[in-house]
LOGULUM-643641 format. One record per residue (C-alpha): chain; x, y, z. Coordinates in pm, 1 decimal. Example, Ala and Ser with C-alpha at 12.3 -4.5 7.8 and 13.67 -1.06 7.14 Angstrom:
@keba:A&east:1230.0&north:-450.0&up:780.0
@keba:A&east:1367.0&north:-106.0&up:714.0
This chain:
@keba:A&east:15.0&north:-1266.7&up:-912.0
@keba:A&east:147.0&north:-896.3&up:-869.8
@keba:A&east:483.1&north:-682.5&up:-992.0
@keba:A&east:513.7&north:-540.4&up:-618.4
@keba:A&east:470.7&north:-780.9&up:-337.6
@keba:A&east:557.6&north:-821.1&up:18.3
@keba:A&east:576.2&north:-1125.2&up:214.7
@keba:A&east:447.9&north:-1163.0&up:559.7
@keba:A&east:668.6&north:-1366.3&up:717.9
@keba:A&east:442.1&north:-1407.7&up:1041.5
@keba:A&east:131.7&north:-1557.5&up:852.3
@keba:A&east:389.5&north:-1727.4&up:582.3
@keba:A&east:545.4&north:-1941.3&up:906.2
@keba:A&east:202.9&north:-1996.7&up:1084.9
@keba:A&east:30.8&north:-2169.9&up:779.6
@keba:A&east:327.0&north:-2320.9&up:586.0
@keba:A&east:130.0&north:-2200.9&up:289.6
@keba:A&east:361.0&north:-2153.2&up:-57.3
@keba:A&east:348.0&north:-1800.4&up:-165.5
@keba:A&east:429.8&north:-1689.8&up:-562.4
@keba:A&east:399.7&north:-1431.2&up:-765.0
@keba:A&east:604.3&north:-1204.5&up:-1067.8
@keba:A&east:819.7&north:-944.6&up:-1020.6
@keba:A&east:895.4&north:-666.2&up:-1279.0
@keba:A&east:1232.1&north:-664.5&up:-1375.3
@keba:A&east:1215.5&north:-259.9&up:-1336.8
@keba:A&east:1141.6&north:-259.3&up:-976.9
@keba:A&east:1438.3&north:-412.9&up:-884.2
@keba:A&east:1643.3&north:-76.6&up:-882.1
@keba:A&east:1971.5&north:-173.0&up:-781.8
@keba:A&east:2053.0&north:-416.0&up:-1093.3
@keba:A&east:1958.8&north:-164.7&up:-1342.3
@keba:A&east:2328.9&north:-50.5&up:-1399.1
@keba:A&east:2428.6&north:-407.0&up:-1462.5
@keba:A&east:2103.5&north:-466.8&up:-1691.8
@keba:A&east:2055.1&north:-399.3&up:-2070.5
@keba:A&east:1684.6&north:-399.5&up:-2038.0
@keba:A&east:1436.7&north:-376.4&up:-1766.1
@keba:A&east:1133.7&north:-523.1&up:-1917.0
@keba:A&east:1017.6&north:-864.6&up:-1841.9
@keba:A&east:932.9&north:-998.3&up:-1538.7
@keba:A&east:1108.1&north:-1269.5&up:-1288.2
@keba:A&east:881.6&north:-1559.9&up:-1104.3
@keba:A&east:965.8&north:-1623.3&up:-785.7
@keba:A&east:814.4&north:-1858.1&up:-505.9
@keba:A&east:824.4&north:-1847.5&up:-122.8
@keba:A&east:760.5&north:-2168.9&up:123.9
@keba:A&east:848.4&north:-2269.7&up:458.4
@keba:A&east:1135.4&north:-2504.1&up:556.3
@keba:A&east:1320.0&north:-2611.7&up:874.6
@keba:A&east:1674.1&north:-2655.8&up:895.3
@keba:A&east:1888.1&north:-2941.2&up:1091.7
@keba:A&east:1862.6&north:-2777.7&up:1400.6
@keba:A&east:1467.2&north:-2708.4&up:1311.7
@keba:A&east:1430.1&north:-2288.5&up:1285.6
@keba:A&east:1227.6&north:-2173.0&up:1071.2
@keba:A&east:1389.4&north:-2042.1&up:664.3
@keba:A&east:1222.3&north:-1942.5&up:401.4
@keba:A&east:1322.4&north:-2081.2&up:84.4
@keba:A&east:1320.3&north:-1882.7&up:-187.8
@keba:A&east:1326.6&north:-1945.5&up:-562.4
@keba:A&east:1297.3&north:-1744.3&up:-879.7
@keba:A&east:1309.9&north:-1787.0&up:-1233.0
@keba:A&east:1346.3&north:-1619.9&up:-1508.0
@keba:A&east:1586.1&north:-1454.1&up:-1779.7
@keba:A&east:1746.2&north:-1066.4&up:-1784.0
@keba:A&east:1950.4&north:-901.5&up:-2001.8
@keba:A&east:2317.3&north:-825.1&up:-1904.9
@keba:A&east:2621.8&north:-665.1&up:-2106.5
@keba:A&east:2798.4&north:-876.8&up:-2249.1
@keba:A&east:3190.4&north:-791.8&up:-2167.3
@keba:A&east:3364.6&north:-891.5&up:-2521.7
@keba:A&east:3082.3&north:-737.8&up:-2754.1
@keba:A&east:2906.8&north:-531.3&up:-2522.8
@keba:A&east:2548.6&north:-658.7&up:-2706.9
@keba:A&east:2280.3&north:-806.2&up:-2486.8
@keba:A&east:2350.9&north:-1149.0&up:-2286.8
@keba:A&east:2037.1&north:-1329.9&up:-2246.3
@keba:A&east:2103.6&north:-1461.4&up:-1877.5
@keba:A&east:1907.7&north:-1738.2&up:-1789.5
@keba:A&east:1800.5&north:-1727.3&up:-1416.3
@keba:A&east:1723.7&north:-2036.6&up:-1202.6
@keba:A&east:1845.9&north:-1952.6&up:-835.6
@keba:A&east:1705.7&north:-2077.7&up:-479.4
@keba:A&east:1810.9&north:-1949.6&up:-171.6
@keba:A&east:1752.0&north:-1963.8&up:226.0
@keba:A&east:1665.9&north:-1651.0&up:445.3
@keba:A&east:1664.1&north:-1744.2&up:835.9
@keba:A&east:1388.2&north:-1610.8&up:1083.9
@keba:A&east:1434.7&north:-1488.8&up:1394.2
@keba:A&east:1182.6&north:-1360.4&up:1643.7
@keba:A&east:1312.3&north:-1041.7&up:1703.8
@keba:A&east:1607.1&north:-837.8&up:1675.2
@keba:A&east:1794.8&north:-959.4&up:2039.9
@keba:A&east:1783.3&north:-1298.8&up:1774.2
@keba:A&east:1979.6&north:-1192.1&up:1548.8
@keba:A&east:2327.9&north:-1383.8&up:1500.9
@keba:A&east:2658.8&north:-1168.1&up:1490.6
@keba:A&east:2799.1&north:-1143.4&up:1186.3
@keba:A&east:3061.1&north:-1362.7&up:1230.1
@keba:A&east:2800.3&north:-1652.7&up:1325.6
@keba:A&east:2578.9&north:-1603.9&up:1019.8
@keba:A&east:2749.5&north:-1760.8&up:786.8
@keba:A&east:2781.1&north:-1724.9&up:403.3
@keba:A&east:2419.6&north:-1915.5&up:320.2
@keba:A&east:2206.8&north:-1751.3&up:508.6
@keba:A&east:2085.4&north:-1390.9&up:569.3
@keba:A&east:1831.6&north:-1374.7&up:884.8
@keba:A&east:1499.1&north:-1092.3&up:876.3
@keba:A&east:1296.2&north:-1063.7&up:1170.4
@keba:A&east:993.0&north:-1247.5&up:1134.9
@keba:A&east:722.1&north:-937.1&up:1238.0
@keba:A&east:880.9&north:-740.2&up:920.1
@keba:A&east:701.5&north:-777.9&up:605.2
@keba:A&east:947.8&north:-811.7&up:317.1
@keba:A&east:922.8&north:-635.6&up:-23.9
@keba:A&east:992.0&north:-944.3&up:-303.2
@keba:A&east:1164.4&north:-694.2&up:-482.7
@keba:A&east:1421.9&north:-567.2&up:-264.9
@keba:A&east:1500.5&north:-967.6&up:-119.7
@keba:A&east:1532.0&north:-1082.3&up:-502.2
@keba:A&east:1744.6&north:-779.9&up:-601.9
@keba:A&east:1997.9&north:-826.5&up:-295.9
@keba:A&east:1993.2&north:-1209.6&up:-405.0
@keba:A&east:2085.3&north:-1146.8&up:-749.8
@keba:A&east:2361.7&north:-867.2&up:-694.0
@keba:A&east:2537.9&north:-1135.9&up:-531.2
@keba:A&east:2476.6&north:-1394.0&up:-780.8
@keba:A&east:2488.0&north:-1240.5&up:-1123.5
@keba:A&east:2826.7&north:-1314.4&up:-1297.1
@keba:A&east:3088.8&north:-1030.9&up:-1242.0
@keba:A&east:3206.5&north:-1079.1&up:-1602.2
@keba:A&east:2914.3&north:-1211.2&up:-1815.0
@keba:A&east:3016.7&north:-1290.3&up:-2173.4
@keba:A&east:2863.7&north:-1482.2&up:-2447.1
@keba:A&east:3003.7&north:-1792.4&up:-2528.7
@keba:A&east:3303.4&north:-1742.9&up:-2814.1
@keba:A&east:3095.8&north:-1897.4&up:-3066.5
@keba:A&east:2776.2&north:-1701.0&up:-3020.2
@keba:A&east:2974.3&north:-1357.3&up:-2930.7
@keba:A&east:2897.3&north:-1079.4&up:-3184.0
@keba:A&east:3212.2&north:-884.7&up:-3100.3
@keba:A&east:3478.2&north:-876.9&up:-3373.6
@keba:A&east:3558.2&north:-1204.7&up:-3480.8
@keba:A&east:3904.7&north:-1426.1&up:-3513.6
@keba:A&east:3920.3&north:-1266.7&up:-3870.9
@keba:A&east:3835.2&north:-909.8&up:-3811.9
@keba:A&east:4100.3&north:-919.2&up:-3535.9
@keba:A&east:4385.5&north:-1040.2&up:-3782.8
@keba:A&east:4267.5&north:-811.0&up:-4084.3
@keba:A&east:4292.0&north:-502.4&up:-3866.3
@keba:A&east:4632.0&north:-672.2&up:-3717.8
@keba:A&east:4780.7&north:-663.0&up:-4082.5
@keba:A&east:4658.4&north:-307.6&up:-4136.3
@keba:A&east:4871.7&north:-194.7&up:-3842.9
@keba:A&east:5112.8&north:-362.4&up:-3953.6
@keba:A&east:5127.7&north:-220.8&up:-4319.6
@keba:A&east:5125.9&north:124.6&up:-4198.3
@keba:A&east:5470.8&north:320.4&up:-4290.1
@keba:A&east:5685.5&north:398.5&up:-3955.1
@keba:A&east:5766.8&north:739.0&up:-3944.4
@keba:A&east:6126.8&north:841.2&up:-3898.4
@keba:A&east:6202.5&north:1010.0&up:-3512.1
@keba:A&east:6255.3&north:1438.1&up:-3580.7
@keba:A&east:6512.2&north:1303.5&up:-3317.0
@keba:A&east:6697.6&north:1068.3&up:-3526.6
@keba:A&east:6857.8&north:1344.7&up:-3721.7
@keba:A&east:6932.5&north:1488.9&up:-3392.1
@keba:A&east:7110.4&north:1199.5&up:-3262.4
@keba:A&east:7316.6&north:1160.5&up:-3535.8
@keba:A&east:7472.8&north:1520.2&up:-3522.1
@keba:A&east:7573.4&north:1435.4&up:-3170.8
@keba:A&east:7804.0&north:1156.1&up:-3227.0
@keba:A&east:8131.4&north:1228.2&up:-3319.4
């Protein structure tokens, strides 16, 4: 098992064979502005499928936990992460399906490119993460039901200043 892999999808679909590994959490650059941390590591596992019409996906899955702000508190979320997905192979680029024809489940990669893990999982997960994550209300560390209404009645204990234009306004009417 290695932090930086790369899947050949050639070899992958001529043996069938299941390929795993670990993937640092800092590789995958383009979650770190939704992450709290980048240490740890998330398992992941490749193997060969057909669908109904019988072309070749790869199914992916990964496993593992990252740290995301956490929108009411803004501590550390503990995320749990347990998602599988399908990519679609094609044999070359004239393969590829229009946009339009993809669909929402599937991406497609030509099957002479060898993937980086990192890159697949990170596109995966910007998609998947929540947009909002927040601890539950319970276990959120932000200020609680009682802080809230404490600093409530403080507001509401401070004097009101008079308006300078009150004075003002009161010279004007006749």
């Amino acid at each position: 098992m290695s932090s930086s892999h790369s899947l050949d999808l050639e070899t992958l679909m001529r043996t069938g064979e299941v390929s795993q590994g670990q993937t640092d959490v800092q590789l995958l650059t383009g979650l770190h502005d939704r992450l709290t941390s980048t240490q740890g590591s998330l398992s992941w596992r490749a193997s060969v499928a057909r669908d109904e019409f019988n072309r070749p996906r790869v199914r992916m899955a990964l496993e593992g936990t990252l740290g995301l702000q956490c929108q009411r508190c803004l501590g550390t979320l503990e995320h749990d992460v347990a998602h599988g997905w399908q990519v679609g192979v094609v044999a070359d680029e004239a393969a590829l399906p229009d946009l339009e024809e993809e669909g929402d489940d599937v991406d497609f990669i030509v099957a002479g490119q060898q993937v980086e893990v990192a890159q697949l999982i990170a596109e995966e997960l910007l998609l998947s993460l929540p947009m909002m994550p927040r601890h539950d209300t319970e276990a959120c560390h932000g200020p609680q039901q009682g802080q809230a209404a404490e600093d409530m009645q403080e507001v509401q204990e401070t004097p009101v200043r008079a308006s300078p234009f009150a004075a003002l306004n009161k010279l004007r009417k006749p």
